[in-house]
C-alpha positions as CSV (number, residue, x, y, z in Angstrom):
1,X,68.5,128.9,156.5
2,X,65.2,128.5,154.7
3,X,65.1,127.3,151.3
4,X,62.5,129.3,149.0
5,X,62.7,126.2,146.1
6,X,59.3,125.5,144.4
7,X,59.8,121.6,144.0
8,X,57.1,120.8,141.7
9,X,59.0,124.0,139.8
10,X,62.1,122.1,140.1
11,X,60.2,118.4,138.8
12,X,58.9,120.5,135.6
13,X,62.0,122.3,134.8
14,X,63.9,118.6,135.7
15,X,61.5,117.1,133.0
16,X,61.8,120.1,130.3
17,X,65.9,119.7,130.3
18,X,65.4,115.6,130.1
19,X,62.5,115.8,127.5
20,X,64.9,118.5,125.2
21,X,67.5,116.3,125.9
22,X,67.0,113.1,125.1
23,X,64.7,114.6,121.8
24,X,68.4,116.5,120.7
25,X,69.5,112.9,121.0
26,X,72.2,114.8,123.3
27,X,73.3,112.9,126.6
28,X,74.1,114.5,129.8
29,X,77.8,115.1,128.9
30,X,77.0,116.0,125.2
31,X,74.7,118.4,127.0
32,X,77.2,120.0,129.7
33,X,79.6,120.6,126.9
34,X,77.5,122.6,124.5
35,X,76.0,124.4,127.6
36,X,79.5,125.2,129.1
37,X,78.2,123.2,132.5
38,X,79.2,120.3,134.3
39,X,77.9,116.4,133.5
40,X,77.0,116.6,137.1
41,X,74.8,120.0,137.2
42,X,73.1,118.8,134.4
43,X,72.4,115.4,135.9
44,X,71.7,117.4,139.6
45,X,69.4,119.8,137.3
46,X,67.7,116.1,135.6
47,X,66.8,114.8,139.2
48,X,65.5,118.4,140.6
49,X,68.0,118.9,143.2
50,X,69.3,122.4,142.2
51,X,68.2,125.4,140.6
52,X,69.6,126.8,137.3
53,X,70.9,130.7,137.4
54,X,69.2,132.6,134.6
55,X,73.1,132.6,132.8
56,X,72.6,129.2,133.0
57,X,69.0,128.7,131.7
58,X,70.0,130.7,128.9
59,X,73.8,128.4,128.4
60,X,71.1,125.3,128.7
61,X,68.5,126.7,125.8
62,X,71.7,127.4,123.8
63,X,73.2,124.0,123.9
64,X,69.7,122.7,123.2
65,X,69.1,124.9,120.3
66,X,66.2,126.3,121.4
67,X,65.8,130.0,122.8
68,X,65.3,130.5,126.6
69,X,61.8,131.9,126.4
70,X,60.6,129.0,124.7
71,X,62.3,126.4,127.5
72,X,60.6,128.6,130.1
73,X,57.1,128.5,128.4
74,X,57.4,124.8,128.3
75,X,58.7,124.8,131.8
76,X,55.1,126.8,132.7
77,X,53.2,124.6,131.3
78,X,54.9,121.4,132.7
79,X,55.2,123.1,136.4
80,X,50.8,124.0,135.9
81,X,50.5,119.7,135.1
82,X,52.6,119.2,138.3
83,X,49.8,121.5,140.6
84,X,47.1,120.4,138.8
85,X,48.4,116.8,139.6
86,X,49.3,117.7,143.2
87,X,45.9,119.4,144.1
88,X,44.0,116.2,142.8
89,X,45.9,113.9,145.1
90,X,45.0,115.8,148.1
């Protein structure tokens, strides 16, 4: 089967959770618990190698304190660096 993931989308959304994270001085545990996740999504989320279900971007914006269209804004603008970045490269 063919996987339809965006991986730079998965590199910005990896860096939004880390960059909220570490500024909530939460670590990955502290994270999964206020989220109602696993240590291990969040770490699999961390390192891009899965893709959150909108339940759980909205359980991640709540255990951040932060509202989910304001994580996905951030996410846009992180995920418009990474193509920017990757078109320059090329």
């Amino acid at each position: 089967m063919r996987s339809n993931q965006d991986p730079a989308l998965l590199r910005a959304f990896a860096a939004e959770i880390k960059a909220r994270r570490a500024a909530s001085a939460l670590s990955q545990e502290g994270l999964a618990f206020a989220s109602g996740v696993t240590r291990t999504f969040v770490a699999k989320l961390e390192l891009g190698q899965t893709s959150p279900s909108l339940t759980t971007i909205f359980r991640l914006a709540e255990g951040l304190g932060t509202g989910p269209d304001e994580m996905i804004h951030s996410t846009m603008k992180r995920y418009k660096k990474e193509l920017r970045g990757q078109h320059a490269s090329q």
